[in-house]
C-alpha positions in Angstrom: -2.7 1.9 10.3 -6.4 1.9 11.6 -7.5 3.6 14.6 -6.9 0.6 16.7 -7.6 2.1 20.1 -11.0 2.0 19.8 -12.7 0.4 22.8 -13.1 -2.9 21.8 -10.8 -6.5 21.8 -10.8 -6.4 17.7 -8.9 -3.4 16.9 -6.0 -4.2 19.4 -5.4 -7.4 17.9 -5.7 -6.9 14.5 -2.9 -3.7 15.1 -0.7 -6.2 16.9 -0.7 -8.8 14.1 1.7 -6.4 12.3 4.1 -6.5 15.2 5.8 -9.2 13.2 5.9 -7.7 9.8 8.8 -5.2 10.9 10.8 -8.8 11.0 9.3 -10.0 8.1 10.5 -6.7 6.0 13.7 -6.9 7.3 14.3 -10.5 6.0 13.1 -9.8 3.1 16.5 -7.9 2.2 18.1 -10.9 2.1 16.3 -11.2 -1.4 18.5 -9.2 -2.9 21.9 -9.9 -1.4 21.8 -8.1 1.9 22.1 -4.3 2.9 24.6 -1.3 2.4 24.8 0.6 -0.7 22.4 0.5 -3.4 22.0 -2.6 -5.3 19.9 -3.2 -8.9 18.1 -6.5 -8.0 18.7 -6.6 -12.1 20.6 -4.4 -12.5 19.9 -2.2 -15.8 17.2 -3.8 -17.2 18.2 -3.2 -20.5 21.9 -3.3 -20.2 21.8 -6.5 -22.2 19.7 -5.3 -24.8 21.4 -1.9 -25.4 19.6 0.5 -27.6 17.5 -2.2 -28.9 15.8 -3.1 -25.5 11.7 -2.7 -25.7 10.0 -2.4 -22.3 6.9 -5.7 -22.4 3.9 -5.7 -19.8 1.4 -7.5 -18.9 -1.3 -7.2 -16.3 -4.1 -9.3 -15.1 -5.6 -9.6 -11.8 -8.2 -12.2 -9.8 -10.4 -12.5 -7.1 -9.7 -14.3 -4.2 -12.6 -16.7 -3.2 -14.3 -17.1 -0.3 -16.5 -20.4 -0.3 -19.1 -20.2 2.5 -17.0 -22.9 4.5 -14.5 -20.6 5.2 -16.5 -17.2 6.9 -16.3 -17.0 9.4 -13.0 -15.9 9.1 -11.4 -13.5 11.6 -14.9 -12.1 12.3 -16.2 -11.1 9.0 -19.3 -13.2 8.2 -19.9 -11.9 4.6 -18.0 -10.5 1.4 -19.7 -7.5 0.1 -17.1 -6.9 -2.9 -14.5 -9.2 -3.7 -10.8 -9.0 -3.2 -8.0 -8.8 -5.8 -4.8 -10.2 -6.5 -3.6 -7.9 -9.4 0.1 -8.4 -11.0 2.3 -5.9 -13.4 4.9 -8.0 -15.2 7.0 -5.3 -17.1 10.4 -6.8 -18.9 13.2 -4.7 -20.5 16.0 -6.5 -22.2 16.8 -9.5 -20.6 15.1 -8.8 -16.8 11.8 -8.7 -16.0 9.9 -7.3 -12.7 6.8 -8.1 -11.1 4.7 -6.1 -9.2 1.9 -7.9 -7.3 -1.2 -5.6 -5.4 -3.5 -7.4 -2.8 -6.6 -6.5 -1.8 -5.2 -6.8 1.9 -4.6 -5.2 5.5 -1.7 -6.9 5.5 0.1 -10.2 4.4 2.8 -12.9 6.3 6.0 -13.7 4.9 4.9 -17.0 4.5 1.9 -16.2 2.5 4.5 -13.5 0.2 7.2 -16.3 -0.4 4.5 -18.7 -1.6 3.3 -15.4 -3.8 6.7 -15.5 -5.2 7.1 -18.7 -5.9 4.3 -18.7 -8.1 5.1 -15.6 -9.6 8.6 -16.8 -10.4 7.6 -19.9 -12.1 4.9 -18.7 -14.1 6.7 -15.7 -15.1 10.5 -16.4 -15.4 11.4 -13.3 -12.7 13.5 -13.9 -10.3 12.4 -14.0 -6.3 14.6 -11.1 -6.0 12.9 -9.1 -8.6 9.2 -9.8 -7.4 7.5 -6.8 -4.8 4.8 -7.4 -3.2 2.4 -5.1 -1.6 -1.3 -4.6 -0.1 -3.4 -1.9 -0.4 -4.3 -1.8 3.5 -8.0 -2.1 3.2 -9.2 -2.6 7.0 -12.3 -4.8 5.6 -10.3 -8.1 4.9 -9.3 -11.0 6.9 -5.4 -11.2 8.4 -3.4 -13.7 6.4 -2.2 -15.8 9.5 0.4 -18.4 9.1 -0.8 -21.6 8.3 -0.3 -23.8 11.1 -2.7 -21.1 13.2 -5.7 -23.2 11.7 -7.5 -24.8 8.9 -9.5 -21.7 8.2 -6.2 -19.9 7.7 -4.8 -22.8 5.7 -7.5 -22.3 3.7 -7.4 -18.8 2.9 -4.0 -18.9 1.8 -4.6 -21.7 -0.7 -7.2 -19.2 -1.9 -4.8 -16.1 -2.5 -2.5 -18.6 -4.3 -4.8 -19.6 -6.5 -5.8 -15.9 -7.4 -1.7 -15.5 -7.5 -1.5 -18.3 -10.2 -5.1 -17.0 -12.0 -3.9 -13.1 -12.2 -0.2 -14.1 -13.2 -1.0 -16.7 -16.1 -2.7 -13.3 -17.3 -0.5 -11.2 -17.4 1.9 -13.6 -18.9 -0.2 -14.1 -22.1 -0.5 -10.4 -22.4 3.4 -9.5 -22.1 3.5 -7.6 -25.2 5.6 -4.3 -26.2 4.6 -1.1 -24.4 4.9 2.3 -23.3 4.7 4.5 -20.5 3.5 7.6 -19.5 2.7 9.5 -16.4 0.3 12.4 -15.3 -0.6 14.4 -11.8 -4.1 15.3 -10.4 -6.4 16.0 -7.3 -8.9 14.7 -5.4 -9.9 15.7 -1.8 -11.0 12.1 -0.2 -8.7 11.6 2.4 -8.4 14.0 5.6 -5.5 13.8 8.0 -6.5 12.2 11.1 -4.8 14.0 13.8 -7.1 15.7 16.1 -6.4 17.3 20.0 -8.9 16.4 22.7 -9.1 17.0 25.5 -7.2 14.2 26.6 -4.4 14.6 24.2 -3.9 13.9 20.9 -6.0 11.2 18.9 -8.3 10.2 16.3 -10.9 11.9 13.8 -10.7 14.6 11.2 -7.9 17.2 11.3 -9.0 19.6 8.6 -6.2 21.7 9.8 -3.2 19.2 9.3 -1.5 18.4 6.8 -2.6 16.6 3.8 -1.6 15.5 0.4 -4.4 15.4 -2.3 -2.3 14.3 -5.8 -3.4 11.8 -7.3 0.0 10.4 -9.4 -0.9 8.2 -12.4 1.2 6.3 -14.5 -0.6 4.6 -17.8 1.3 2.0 -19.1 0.0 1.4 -23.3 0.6 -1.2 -25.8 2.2 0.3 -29.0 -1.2 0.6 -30.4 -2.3 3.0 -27.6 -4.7 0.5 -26.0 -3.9 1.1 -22.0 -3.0 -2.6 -20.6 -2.6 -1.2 -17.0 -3.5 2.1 -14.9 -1.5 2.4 -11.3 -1.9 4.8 -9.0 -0.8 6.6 -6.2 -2.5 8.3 -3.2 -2.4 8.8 0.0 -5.1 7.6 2.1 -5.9 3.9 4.7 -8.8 2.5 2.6 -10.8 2.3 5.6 -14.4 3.8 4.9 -16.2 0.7 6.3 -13.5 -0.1 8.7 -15.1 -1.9 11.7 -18.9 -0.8 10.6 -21.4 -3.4 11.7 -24.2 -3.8 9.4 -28.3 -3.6 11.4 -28.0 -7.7 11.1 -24.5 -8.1 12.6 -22.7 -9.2 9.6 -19.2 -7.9 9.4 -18.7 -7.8 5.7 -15.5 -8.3 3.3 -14.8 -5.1 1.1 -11.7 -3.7 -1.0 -12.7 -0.4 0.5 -11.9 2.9 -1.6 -8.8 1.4 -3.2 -11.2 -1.6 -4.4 -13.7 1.5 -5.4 -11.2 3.4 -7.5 -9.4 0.7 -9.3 -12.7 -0.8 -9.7 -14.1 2.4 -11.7 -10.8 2.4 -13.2 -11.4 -0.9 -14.7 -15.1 -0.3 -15.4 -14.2 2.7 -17.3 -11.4 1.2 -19.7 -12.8 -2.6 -19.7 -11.9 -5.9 -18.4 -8.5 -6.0 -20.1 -7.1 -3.3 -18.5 -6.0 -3.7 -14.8 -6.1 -0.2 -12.1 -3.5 -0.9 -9.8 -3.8 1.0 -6.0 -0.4 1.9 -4.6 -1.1 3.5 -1.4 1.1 6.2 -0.8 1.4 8.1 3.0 -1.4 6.2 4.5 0.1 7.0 8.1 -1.9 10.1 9.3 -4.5 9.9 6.3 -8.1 8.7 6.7 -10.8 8.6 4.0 -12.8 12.2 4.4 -15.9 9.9 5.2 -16.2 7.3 7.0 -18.7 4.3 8.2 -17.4 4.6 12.0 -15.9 7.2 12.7 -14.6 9.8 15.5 -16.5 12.7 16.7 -15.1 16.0 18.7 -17.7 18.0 20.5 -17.5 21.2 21.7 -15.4 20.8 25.0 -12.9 18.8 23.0 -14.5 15.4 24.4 -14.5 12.2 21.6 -17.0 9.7 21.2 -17.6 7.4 18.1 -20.3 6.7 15.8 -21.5 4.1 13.2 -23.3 4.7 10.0 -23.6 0.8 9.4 -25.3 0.1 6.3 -25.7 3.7 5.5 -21.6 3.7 5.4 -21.7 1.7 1.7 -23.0 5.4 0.0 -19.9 6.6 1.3 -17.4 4.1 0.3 -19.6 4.3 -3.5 -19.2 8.2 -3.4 -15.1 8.6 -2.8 -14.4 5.7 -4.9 -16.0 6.8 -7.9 -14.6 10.2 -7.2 -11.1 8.9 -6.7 -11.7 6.9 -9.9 -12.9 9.3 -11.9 -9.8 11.5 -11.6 -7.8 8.5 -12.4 -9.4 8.4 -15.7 -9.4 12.0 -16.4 -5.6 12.2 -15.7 -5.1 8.9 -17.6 -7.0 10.6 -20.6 -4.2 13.1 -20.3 -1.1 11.0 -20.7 0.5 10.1 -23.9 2.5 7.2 -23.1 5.7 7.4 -24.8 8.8 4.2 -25.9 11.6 7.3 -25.0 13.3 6.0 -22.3 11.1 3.3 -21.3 13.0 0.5 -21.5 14.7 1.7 -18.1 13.8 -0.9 -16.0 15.4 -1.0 -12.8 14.8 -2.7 -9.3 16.9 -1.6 -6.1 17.3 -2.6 -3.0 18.6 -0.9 0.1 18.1 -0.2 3.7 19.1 2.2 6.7 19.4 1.5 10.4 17.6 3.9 12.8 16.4 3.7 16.2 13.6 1.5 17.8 10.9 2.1 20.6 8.4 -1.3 22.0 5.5 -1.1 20.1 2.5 0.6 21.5 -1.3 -0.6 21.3 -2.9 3.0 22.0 -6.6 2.8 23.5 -7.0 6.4 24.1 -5.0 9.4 23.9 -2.7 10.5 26.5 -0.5 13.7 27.7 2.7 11.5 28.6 4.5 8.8 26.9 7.7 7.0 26.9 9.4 7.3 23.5 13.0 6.2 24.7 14.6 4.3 21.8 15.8 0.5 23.4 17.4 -0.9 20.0 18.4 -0.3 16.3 16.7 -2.2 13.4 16.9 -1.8 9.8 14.0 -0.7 7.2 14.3 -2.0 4.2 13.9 0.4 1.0 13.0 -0.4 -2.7 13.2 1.9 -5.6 11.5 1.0 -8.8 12.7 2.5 -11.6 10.4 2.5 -15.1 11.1 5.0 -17.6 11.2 8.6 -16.4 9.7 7.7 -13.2 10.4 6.1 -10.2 8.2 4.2 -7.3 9.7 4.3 -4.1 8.5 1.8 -1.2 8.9 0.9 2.5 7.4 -1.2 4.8 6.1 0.9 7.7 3.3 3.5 7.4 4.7 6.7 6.2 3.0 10.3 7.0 2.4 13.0 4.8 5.3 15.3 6.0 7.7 12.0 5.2 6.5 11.3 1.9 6.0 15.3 0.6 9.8 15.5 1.6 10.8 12.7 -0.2 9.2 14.1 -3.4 10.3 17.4 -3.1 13.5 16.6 -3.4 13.8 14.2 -5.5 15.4 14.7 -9.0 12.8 12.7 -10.8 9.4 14.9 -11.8 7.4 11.4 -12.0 8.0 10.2 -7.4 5.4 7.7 -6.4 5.9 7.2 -2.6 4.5 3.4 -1.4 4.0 2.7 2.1 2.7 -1.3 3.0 5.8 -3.4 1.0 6.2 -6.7 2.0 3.2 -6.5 4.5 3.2 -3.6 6.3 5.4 -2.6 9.6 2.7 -0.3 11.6 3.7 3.2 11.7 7.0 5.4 11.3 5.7 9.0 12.7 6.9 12.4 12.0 9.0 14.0 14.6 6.3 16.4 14.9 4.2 13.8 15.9 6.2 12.8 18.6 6.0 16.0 20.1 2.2 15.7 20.4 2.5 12.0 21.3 -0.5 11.3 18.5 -1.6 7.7 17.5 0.8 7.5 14.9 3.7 8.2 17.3 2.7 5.3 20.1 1.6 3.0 17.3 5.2 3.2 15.8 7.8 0.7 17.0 10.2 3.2 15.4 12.0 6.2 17.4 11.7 10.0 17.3 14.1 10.8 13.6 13.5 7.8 12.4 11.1 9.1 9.5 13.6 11.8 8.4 16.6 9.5 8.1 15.1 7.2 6.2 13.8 10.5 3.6 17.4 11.3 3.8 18.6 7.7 3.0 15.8 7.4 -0.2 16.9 11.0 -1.5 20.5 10.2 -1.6 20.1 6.8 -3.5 17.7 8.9 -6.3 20.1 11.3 -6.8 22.8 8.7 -7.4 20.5 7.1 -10.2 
């Protein structure tokens, strides 16, 4: 989540609209017929279909307008580049998934459940069958609920008709496909974990850990034309985060996910669709940023803005980002073996909770005594020889390298930001140091590791 202690009223309550999402998640398992073991929302996809199953997908995507009337909108005056709905419809046998990527910090359940009702009708997939998921730029106006006000009304009208525009797309080009996958590197994020004198806090941490793959997964029609490109890295898309321009505006932008999915587009042509999964976004800033944090020599922070200058930076690591993408896509040969596996799980694990912090600045002392239990919803997306795996709270980088260490499947995507988000879930390490990511988290010390645990046992029962 965003450095939100900066010392200003915006960050705090943009960080605490989240507070709610941790409910929101944990609702949403009710989807798929509650919690405990494993469940296939549809089960084998191609159980029906036996060996005669064909994995079908379809992508398109949309932008989400913003008519003058409604900017302001929770102080951004402007839209630099637009925002995205983007939606993957894959079907094998008699079950198809959806997969639908906003262009967003964050998302309400109300705003999701209209999502899927749209999704479900234009598409034929069940509710249960539909993820949802935002690509946490920090550049885009909060969906609030509606009843907040008529700008919000408004703006959720306007992601539902993007919804209906980028689903009716990918509808009309369900068509037989195959899949592939394919590994690279690019070095644009940076963790953001830095001591000060004053404690932990925020900035560039050269020294911590970081994860610079770059997984991609092309997804072909039979002819070898791609019809989508995902992928998965680990970074907040927050270059511009924040950055006020010389004339005051506070402008709309997809950020570097927007960037690379845009080159990715730009480089394979309208019909294809890049979609950004972020992956451990917890502890990972862009390398370059608009606003950023600075450490002098006695360990003292202080923070900067680029402003307008910033946009070179955001153009810079996108199109680097991107053009990995594409190189790695250029490597894959998507292959039908196996790719009708189409599967869609659902579980979740109870660990302890702490109250949510709102860190301003860092500290040497802080309470971190769990006060309740919750659950944290998991999904496991299953699609050929690889598998997507997805919670709602921020994961870090140790969480998510663990996760795909051990898992069995050579092809682990690791999502953070399903179903809207749920603010941080820290390392233990993290604790220890009482960084941002630690008082941010309205999970407790062990909670990160026991739900790795939880995610490695269900893959190894697949």
């Amino acid at each position: 989540m965003p450095e939100n202690g900066e010392k200003q009223d915006g960050p705090l309550r943009r960080r605490s609209f989240l507070n709610g999402s941790l409910a929101a998640a944990v609702g949403a398992t009710s989807l798929t017929g509650g919690t405990g073991t494993a469940r296939a929302a549809g089960q084998e996809a191609d159980r029906g279909g036996g060996a005669a199953a064909v994995l079908k997908a379809g992508a398109g995507r949309a932008a989400i307008a913003f008519p003058a009337s409604l900017l302001p909108l929770d102080g951004f005056t402007t839209v630099h580049d637009d925002l995205h709905v983007r939606v993957l419809l894959l079907e094998g046998g008699s079950r198809r998934v959806a997969l639908a990527v906003l262009d967003l910090t964050s998302i309400s359940a109300e705003a999701i459940a209209a999502m899927r009702a749209i999704i479900s009708d234009a598409a034929g997939v069940a509710t249960a069958d539909i993820v949802v998921t935002v690509t946490h730029t920090f550049s885009a106006p909060h969906v609030q609920a509606v009843s907040s006000g008529s700008g919000a009304a408004r703006y959720v009208e306007q992601i539902k008709k993007a919804t209906s525009a980028a689903v009716a797309t990918a509808v009309s080009g369900l068509r037989p496909a195959r899949v592939g996958f394919g590994t690279g590197t690019c070095d644009v994020n940076v963790n953001r974990d830095v001591r000060t004198a004053d404690g932990w806090w925020l900035g560039t941490g050269e020294s911590g850990p970081s994860d610079k793959s770059v997984g991609v997964t092309r997804i072909d029609d039979t002819a070898g034309r791609p019809i989508a490109v995902l992928v998965n890295y680990s970074v907040q898309s927050s270059v511009m985060m924040q950055s006020v321009m010389a004339n005051g505006d506070l402008p709309i932008t997809a950020d570097l996910a927007g960037a690379a999915a845009g080159h990715v587009e730009e480089q394979y042509g309208d019909d294809v669709v890049g979609f950004f999964l972020v992956g451990s976004c917890g502890d990972q800033s862009p390398a370059f940023r608009a606003k950023r944090y600075t450490i002098d020599k006695d360990l003292g922070w202080s923070q900067v803005d680029a402003q307008d200058a910033g946009w070179i930076l955001l153009t810079v690591q996108g199109e680097r980002l991107g053009t990995e993408v594409v190189r790695v896509s250029e490597t894959i040969r998507a292959s039908t073996v196996g790719a009708s596996r189409l599967r869609l799980l659902t579980d979740s694990v109870t660990v302890d909770t702490v109250p949510g912090g709102h860190p301003t600045a860092p500290t040497k002392t802080y309470d971190f005594t769990p006060t309740g239990t919750a659950p944290v919803p998991i999904w496991i997306l299953r699609l050929g020889e690889g598998v997507f795996v997805g919670v709602s709270p921020e994961l870090s980088t140790d969480t998510a390298l663990t996760i795909k260490t051990h898992s069995p499947f050579e092809h682990t995507a690791v999502m953070s930001m399903l179903e809207g988000g749920a603010k941080n879930m820290a390392e233990s390490r993290s604790y220890a140091r009482i960084t941002y990511e630690a008082m941010d988290s309205s999970y407790a010390k062990g909670a990160a590791e026991t739900v790795a645990e939880k995610i490695g046992e269900i893959l190894h029962s697949l």
